[in-house]
C-alpha positions in Angstrom: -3.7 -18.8 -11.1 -0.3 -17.2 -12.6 -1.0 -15.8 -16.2 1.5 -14.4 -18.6 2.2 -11.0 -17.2 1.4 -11.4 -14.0 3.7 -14.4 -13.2 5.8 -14.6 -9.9 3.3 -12.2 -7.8 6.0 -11.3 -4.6 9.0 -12.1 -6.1 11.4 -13.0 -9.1 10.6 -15.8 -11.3 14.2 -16.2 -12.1 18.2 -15.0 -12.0 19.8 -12.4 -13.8 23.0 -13.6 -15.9 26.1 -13.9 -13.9 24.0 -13.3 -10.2 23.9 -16.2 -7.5 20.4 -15.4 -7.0 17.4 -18.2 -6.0 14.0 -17.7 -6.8 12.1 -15.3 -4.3 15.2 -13.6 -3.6 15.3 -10.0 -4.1 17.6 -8.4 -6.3 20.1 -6.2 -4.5 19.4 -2.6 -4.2 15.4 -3.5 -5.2 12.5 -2.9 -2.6 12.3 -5.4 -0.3 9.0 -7.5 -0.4 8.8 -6.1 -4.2 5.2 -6.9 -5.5 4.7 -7.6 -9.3 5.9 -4.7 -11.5 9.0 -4.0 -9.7 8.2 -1.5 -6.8 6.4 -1.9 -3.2 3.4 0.9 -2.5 3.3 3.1 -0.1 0.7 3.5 2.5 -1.2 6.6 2.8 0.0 9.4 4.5 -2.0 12.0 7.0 -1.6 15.0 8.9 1.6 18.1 7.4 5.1 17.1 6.3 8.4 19.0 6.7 11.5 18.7 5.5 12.9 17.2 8.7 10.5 14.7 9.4 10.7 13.7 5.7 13.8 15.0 3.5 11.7 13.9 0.2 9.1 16.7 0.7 11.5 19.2 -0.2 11.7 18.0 -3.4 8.1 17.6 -3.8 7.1 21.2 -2.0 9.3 23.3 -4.1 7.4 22.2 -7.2 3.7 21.8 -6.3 1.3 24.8 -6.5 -0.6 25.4 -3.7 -2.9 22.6 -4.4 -0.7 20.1 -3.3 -0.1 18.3 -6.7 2.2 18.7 -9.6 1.6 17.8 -13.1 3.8 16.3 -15.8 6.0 19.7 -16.5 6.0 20.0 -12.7 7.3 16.1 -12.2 9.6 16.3 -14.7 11.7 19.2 -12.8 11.2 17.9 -9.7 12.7 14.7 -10.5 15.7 16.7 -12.5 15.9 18.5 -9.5 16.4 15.6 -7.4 19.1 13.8 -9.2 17.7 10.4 -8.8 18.2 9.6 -12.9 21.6 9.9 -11.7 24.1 10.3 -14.6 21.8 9.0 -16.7 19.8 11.7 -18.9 16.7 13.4 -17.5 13.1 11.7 -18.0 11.7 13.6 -21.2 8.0 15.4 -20.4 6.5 12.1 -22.1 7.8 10.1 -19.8 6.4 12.2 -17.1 3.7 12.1 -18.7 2.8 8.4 -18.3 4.0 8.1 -14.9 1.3 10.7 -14.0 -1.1 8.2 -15.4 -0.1 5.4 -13.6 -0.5 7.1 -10.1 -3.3 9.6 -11.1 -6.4 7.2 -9.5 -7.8 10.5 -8.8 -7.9 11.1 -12.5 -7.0 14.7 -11.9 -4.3 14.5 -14.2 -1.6 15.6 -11.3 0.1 13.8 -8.7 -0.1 14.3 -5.0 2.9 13.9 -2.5 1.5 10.3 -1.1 1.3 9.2 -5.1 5.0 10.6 -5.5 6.2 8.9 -2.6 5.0 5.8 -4.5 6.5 6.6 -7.5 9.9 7.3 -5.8 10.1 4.0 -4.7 9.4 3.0 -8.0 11.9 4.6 -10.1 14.6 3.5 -7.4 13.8 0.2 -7.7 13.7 0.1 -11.8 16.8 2.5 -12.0 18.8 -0.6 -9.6 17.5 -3.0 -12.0 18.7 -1.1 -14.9 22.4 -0.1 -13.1 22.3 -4.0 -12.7 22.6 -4.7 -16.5 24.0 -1.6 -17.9 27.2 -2.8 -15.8 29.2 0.3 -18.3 27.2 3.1 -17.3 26.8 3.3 -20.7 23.2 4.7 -20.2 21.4 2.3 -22.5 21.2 -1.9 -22.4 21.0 -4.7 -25.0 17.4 -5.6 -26.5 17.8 -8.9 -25.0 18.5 -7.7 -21.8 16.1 -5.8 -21.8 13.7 -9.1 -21.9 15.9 -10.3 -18.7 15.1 -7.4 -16.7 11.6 -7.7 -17.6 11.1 -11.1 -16.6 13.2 -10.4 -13.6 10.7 -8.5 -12.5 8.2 -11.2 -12.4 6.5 -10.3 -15.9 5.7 -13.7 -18.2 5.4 -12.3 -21.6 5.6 -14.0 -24.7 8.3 -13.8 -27.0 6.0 -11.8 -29.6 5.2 -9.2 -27.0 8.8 -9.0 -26.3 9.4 -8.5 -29.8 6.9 -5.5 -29.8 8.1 -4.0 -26.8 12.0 -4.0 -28.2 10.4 -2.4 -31.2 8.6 0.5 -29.1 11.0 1.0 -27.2 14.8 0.5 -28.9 16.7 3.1 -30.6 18.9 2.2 -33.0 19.6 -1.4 -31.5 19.6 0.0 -27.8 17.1 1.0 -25.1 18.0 4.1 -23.3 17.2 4.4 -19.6 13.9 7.0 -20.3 12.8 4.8 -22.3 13.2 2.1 -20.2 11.1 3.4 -17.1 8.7 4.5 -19.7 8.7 0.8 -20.6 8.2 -0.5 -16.7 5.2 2.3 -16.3 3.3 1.3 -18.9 4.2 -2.6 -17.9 2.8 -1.7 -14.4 -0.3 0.3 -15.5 -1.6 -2.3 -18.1 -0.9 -5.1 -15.9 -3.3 -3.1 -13.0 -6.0 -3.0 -15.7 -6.3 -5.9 -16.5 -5.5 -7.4 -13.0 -8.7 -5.7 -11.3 -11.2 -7.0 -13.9 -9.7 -10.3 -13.7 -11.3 -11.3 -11.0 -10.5 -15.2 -11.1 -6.9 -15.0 -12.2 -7.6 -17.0 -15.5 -5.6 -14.6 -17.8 -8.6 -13.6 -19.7 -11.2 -10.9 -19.1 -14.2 -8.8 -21.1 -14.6 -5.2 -21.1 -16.3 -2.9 -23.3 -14.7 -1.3 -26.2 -14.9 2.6 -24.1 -13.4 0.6 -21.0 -10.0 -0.1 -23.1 -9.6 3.1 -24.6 -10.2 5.0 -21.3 -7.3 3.0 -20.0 -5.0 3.0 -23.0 -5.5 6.3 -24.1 -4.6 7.8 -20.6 -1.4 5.9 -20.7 
């Protein structure tokens, strides 16, 4: 059973203005076989990387310590280091910060190369998303695009948690494009939460009181 945030499980539940686009379809530029959220995962990874078998690794190597992992202050220069925000502005240590949560099932508050890989994909996929509305490279889109995108994703949220979510995440009328991978991460993560303990798909679960703010406060 579909529920409100977590509507259109595989696909898009709908067409961005101005795109011939039927349901199911991917977006251009977007993952193919996109899950709910926005992003496809990765599979796990075994044995050593290089830079030739994988280019990505040099991105990732030249950050981590030698335990493999990188935390938020790592991630952040490895992604400004990679160039993937593009011309947009670099993600603020904040926004690193919550993307270490989302990945971080290890809960060692880093991220390992088979977790960035995931996250790559990710921000690729949300960045084409963005580039797809914010058709002036201005850096920023309209609050009410920004409910577009979301639903284009496959989220169903009301319009009272849209309303929220333009108020978290707006500035001065406008949502800049930090802010709006901050917005998909946290999407994503609280949508995982609740998705494992609902176990029948109804849209409604219980948890205890420590359960919610282990989960919220990490995020």
């Amino acid at each position: 059973m579909a529920y409100p945030g977590f509507g259109a499980y595989g696909g898009y539940s709908g067409q961005m203005p101005g795109m011939q686009m039927t349901v199911g379809q991917p977006m251009p530029g977007a993952v193919p076989n996109m899950p709910h959220g926005g992003y496809s995962g990765y599979s796990a990874y075994s044995g050593t990387y290089s830079a030739a078998a994988d280019p990505m690794w040099t991105y990732f190597a030249a950050i981590a310590g030698q335990d493999g992992e990188v935390d938020a202050e790592e991630l952040q220069r490895c992604l400004t280091q990679s160039g993937i925000s593009g011309t947009y502005s670099p993600f603020s240590l904040e926004t690193c910060r919550i993307m270490i949560s989302l990945m971080d099932r290890d809960y060692t508050g880093k991220m390992g190369f088979n977790e960035f890989k995931e996250l790559w994909a990710a921000l690729n996929a949300w960045k084409q998303n963005f580039m797809m509305i914010d058709q002036d490279r201005s850096g920023t889109v309209e609050l009410h695009e920004l409910g577009q995108v979301i639903a284009a994703m496959g989220y169903r949220l009301s319009p009272q948690t849209l309303t929220a979510i333009v108020k978290r995440y707006s500035k001065n009328g406008k949502i800049f494009f930090d802010d709006y991978v901050a917005c998909c991460v946290k999407l994503r993560a609280l949508t995982d939460f609740f998705r494992r303990r609902d176990n029948m798909q109804q849209g409604y679960v219980n948890f205890v009181y420590d359960d919610f703010l282990q989960c919220t406060m990490a995020i």
